[in-house]
C-alpha positions as CSV (number, residue, x, y, z in Angstrom):
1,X,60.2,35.3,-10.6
2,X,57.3,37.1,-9.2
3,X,56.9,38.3,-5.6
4,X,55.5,35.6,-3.1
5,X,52.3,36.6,-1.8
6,X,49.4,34.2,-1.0
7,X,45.9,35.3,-0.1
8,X,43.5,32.8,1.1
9,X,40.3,34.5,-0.1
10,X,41.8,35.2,-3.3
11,X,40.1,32.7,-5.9
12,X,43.4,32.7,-8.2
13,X,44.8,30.6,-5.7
14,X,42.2,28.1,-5.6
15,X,42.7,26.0,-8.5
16,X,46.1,25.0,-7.7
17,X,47.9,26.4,-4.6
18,X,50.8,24.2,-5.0
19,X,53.6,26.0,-6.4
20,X,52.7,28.7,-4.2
21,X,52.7,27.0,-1.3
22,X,56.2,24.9,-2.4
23,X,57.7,28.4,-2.6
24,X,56.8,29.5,0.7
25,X,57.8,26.2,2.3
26,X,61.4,27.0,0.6
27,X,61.8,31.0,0.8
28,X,59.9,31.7,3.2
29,X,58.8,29.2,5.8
30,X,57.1,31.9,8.2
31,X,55.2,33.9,5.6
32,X,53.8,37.1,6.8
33,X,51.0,38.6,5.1
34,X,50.9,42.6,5.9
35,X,47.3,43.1,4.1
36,X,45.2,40.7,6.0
37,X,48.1,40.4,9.5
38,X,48.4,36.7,9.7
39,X,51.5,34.6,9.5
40,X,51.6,31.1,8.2
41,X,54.1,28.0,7.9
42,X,54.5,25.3,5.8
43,X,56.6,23.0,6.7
44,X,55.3,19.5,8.1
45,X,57.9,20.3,11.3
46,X,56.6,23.2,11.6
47,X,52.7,22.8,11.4
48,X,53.1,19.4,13.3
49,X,54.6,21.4,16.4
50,X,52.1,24.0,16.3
51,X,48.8,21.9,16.1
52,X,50.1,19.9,18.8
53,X,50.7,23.1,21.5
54,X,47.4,23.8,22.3
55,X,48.9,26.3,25.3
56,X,50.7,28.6,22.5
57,X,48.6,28.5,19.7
58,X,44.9,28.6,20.9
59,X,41.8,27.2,19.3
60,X,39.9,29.8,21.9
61,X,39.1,32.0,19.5
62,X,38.3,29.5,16.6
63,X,40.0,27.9,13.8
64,X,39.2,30.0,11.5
65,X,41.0,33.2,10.4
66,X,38.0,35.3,9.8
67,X,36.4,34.2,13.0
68,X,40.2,34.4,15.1
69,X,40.5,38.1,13.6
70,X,36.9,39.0,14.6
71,X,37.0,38.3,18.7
72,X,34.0,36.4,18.5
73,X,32.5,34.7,21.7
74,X,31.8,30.9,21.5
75,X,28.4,29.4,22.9
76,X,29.7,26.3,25.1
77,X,30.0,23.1,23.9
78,X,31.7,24.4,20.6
79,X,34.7,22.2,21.0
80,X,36.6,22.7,18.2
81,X,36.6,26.3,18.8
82,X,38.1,25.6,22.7
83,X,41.4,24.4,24.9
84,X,42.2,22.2,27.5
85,X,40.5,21.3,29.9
86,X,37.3,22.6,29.0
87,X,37.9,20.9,25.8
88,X,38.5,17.7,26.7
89,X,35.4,17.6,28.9
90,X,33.3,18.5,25.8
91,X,35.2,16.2,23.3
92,X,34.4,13.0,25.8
93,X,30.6,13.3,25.8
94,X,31.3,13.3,21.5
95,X,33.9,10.4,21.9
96,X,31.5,8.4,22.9
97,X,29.7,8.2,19.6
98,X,32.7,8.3,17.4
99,X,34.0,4.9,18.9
100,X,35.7,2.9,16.3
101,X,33.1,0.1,16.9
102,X,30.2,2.3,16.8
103,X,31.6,3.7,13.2
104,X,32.3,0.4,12.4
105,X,28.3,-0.6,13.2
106,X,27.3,2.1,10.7
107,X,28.9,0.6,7.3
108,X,25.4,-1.4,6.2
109,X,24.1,1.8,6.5
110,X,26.5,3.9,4.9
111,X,26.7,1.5,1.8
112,X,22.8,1.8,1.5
113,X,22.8,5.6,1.4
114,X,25.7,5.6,-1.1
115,X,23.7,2.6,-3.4
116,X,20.5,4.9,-3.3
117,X,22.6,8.0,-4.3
118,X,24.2,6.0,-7.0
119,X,21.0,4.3,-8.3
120,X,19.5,7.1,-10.3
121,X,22.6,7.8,-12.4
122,X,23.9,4.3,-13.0
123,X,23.8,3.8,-16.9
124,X,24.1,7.2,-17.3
125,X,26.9,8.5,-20.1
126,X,27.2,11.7,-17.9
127,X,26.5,12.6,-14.1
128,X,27.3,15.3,-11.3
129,X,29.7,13.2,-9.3
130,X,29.5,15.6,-6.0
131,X,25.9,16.3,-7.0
132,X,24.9,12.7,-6.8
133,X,27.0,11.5,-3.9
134,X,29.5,14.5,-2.2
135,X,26.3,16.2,-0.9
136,X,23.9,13.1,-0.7
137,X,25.5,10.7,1.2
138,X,27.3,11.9,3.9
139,X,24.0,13.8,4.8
140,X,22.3,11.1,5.0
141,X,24.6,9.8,7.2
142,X,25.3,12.9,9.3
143,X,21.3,13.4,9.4
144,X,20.9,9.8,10.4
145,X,23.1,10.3,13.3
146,X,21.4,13.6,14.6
147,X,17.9,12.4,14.2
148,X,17.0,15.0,11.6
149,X,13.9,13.5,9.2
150,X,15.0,12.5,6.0
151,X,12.8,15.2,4.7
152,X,14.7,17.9,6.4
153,X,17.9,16.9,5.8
154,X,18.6,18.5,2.4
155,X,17.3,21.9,4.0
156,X,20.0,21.2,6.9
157,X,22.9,20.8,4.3
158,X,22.5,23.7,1.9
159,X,21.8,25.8,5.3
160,X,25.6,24.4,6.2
161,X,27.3,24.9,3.0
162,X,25.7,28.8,2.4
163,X,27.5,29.3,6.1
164,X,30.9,28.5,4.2
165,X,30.8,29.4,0.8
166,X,32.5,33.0,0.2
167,X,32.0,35.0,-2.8
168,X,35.4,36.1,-5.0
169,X,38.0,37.5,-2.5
170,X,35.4,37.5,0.1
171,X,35.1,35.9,3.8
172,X,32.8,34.1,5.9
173,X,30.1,35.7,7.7
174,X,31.6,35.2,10.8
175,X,27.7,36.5,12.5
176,X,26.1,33.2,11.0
177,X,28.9,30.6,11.3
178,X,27.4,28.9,14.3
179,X,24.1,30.2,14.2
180,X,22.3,27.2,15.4
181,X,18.4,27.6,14.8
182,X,18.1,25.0,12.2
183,X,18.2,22.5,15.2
184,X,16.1,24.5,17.6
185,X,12.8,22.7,16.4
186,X,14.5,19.3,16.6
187,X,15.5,19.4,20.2
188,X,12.5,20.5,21.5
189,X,10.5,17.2,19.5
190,X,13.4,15.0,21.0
191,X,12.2,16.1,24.5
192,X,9.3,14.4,24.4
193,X,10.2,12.1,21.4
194,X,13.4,10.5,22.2
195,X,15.4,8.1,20.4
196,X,18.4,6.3,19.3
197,X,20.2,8.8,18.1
198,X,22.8,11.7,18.9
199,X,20.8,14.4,19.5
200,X,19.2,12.3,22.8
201,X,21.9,11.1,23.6
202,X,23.9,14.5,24.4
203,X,20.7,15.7,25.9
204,X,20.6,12.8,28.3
205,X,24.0,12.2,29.3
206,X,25.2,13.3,32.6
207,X,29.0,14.3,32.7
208,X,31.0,16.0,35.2
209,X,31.8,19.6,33.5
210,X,35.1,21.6,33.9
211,X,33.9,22.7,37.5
212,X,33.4,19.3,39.0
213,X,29.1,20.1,38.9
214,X,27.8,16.4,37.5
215,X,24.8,17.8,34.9
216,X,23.6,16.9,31.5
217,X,23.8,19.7,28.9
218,X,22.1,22.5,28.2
219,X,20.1,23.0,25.2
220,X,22.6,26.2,23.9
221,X,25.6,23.2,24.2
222,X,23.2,20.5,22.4
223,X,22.6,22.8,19.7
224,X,26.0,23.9,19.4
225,X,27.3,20.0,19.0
226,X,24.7,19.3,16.8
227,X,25.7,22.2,14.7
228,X,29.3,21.7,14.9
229,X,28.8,18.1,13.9
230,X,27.0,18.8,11.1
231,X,29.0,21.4,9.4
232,X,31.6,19.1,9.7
233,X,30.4,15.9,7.9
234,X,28.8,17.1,5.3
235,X,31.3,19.6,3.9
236,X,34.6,17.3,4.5
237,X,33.3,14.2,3.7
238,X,31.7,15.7,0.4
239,X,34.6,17.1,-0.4
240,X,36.7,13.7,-0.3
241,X,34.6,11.9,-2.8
242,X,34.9,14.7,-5.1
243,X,38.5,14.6,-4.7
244,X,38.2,10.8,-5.8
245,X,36.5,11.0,-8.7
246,X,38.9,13.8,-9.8
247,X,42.1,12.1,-8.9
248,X,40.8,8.5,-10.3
249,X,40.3,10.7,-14.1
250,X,43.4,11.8,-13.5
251,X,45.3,8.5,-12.6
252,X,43.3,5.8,-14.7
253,X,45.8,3.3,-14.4
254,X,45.5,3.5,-10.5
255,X,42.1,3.2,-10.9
256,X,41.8,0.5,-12.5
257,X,44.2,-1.3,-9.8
258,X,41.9,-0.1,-7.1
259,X,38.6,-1.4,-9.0
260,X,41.0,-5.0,-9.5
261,X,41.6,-4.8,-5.5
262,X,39.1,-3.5,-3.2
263,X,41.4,-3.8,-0.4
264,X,43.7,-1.1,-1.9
265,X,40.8,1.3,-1.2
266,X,41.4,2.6,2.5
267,X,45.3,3.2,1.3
268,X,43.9,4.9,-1.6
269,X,42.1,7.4,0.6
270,X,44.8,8.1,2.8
271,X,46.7,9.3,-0.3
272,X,44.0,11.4,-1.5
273,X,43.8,13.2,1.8
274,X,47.3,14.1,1.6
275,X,47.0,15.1,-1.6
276,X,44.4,17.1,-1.8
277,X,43.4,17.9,1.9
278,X,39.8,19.1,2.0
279,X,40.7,21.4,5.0
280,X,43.9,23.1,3.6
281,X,44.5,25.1,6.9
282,X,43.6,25.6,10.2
283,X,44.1,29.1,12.2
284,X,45.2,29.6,15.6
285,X,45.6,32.4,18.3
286,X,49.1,32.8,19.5
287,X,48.7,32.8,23.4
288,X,52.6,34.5,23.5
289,X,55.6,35.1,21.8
290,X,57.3,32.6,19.5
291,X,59.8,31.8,17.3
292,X,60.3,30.2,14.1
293,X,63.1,30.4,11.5
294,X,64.5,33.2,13.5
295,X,61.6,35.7,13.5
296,X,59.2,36.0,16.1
297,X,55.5,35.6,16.1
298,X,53.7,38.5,18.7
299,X,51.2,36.9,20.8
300,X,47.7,38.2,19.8
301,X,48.9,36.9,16.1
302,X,46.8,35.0,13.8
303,X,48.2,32.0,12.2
304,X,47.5,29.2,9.7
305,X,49.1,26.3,9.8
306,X,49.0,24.7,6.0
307,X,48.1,21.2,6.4
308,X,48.0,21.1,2.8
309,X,51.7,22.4,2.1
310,X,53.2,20.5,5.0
311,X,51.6,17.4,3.3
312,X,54.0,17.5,0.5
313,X,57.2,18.6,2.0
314,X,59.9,16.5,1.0
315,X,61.3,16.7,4.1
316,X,59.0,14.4,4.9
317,X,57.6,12.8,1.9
318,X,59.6,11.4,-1.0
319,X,58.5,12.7,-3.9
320,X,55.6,14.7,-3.0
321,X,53.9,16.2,-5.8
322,X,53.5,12.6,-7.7
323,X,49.9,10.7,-6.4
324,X,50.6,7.0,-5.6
325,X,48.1,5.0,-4.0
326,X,50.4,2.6,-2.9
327,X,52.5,5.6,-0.3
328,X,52.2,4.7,3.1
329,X,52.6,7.7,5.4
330,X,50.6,9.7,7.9
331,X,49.4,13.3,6.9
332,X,48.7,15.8,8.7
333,X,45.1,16.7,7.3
334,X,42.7,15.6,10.5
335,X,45.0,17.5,12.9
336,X,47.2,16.0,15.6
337,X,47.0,15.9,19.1
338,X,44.3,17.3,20.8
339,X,42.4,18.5,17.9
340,X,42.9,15.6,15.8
341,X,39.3,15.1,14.2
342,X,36.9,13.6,15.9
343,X,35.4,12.4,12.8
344,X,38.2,10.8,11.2
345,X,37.1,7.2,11.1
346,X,33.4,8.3,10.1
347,X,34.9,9.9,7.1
348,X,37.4,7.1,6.2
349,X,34.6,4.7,6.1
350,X,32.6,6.9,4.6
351,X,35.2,7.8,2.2
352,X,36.4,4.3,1.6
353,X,32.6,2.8,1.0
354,X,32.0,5.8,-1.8
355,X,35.2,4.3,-3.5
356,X,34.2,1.0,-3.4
357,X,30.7,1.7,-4.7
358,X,31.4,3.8,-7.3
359,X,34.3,1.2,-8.5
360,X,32.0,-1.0,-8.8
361,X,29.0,0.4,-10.7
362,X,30.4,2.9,-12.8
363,X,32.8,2.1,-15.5
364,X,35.8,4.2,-16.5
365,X,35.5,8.0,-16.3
366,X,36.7,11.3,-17.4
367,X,35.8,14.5,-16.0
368,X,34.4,17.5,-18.3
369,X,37.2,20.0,-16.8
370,X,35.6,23.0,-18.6
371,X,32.2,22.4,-16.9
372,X,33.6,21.5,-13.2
373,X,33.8,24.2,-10.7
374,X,35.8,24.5,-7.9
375,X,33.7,25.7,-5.0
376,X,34.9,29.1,-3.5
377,X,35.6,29.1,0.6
378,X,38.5,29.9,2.6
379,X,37.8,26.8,5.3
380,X,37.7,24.3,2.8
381,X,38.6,22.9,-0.6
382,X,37.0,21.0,-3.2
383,X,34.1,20.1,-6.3
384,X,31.1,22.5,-6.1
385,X,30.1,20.2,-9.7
386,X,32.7,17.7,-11.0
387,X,30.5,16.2,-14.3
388,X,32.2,12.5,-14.9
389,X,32.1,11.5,-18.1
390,X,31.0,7.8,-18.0
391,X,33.1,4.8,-20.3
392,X,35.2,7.1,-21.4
393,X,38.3,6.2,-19.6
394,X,38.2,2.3,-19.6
């Protein structure tokens, strides 16, 4: 048996990280890794205990390992990358958006982006699944949301997914990650041009901050949401409906029971995000010393907490490694407690109305594995191309 090391910017990880990541779950459940200095755990005790204590493992310093390791200074407003109680402040003035009902309201429109992303490759024998829908619709939706003119919204995407993407063995620029002058225009047209839409909305809402003041946000914090918010749906979200039409090739007879009963679908989605978790990790600062499996972690650490391992322990999960649409279980991949993602119902629907419309206008598929690529970053995981081969998996 080889020795267990696991790099998370090495691409020979990236196809399959599962047998790695079962071994370190069982030998070592606290991995350290002496090249890079960051620890990790696996198990779903573990990495459910540590995303929900905020006060000993920070998201201060972000969430990210590159961005943890490099000190950087967060702009306000950049939730995801804070604690309690400024956090919770922040998150708030977003919660209001991401209501259940308000997500709810957005479903005609979600289905209509999805049908126009669909309607150019329908009767097609062959078509670029994520190419077609993973980066059309959900930035449609996210650009709908913010305001952004359809026009611009491709422009506002790729500018999002360059931010991520990592050559071989390389990390994120950590100087660009929230470099947030693609929205600079925008807010300054919404001044004088407001409308129904996020970007007013966070520039108009008065809120009490962390020190009691009652204000409405400055443009830095606007333009840090809005670039937050749209790094995050359009890379995730993408990433799930390429993780369907992989999964479905792979599992035809569950596909056909989910394209027999539509209202297997939102299960169905649950399942895929345990099984293939778009955001296999999440980083965090150790605020002081801790212990786990007997060794301690210093405080100023870096470590990852794999969302993606702890989904298939079989501590907790029967039978882990086997995809079944019809498991009902809660996984750990949007987080838990105060963290837990903000866009979680956005994606399911999302998600769940990609399934749906796909099921039902595009017959049986295959995917050409030799032509589908696997896009390289260390934040998330997923299709860069998946080609589906159309009719010929029945």
């Amino acid at each position: 048996m080889t020795d267990l090391y696991w790099d998370p910017w090495d691409p020979a990880f990236t196809r399959d990280p599962y047998p790695l990541f079962n071994r370190m779950r069982e030998e070592s459940p606290l991995y350290y890794n002496d090249r890079h200095d960051f620890y990790a755990v696996t198990r779903h005790a573990d990495v459910q205990q540590g995303l929900s204590d905020w006060r000993t493992f920070s998201s201060a310093r972000g969430d990210i390992l590159e961005i943890i390791q490099a000190g950087i200074d967060f702009p306000p407003g950049t939730l995801i990358f804070e604690d309690p109680p400024v956090h919770d402040v922040h998150r708030r003035l977003l919660a209001r958006v991401f209501t259940p009902r308000r997500i709810a309201s957005l479903e005609p429109q979600v289905r209509a982006f999805c049908k126009r992303a669909l309607e150019p490759v329908l009767g097609a024998d062959r078509f670029d699944l994520v190419e077609a829908v993973g980066a059309e619709m959900p930035m449609r939706v996210i650009g709908m949301l913010l305001g952004i003119p359809e026009a611009d919204q491709p422009r506002i995407r790729d500018r999002t997914d360059a931010t991520l993407n990592t050559e071989d063995g390389g990390k994120i620029d950590t100087e660009v990650i929230l470099n947030t002058d693609a929205f600079g225009a925008y807010l300054q047209w919404r001044k004088t041009h407001p409308s129904d839409d996020l970007m007013t909305e966070l520039m108009t809402t008065r809120f009490e901050d962390e020190q009691g003041v009652t204000r409405t946000l400055t443009d830095e914090e606007v333009l840090t949401y809005c670039t937050v918010v749209a790094g995050a749906g359009n890379e995730t979200t993408g990433r799930l409906i390429g993780w369907f039409g992989a999964l479905m090739a792979r599992h035809p007879g569950q596909r056909r029971e989910l394209a027999a009963d539509h209202s297997l679908i939102p299960n169905a989605i649950e399942e895929i995000l345990r099984f293939e978790p778009t955001g296999p990790f999440t980083g965090r600062h150790v605020t002081t010393d801790v212990d786990f499996h007997g060794t301690t972690v210093p405080a100023g650490s870096a470590i990852l907490f794999i969302q993606a391992a702890a989904n298939r322990d079989p501590r907790r999960f029967p039978d882990p490694d086997r995809f079944d649409v019809h498991r009902v279980g809660q996984h750990m991949t949007f987080g838990i407690g105060a963290h837990y993602c903000l866009g979680a119902a956005l994606a399911r629907l999302e998600g769940r109305v990609a399934a749906e419309e796909i099921l039902e206008h595009v017959p049986g598929w295959e995917v050409d594995w030799d032509a589908a690529e696997l896009a390289q970053t260390s934040t998330v995981r997923g299709w860069k191309t998946l080609p589906l081969l159309v009719g010929a998996a029945p």
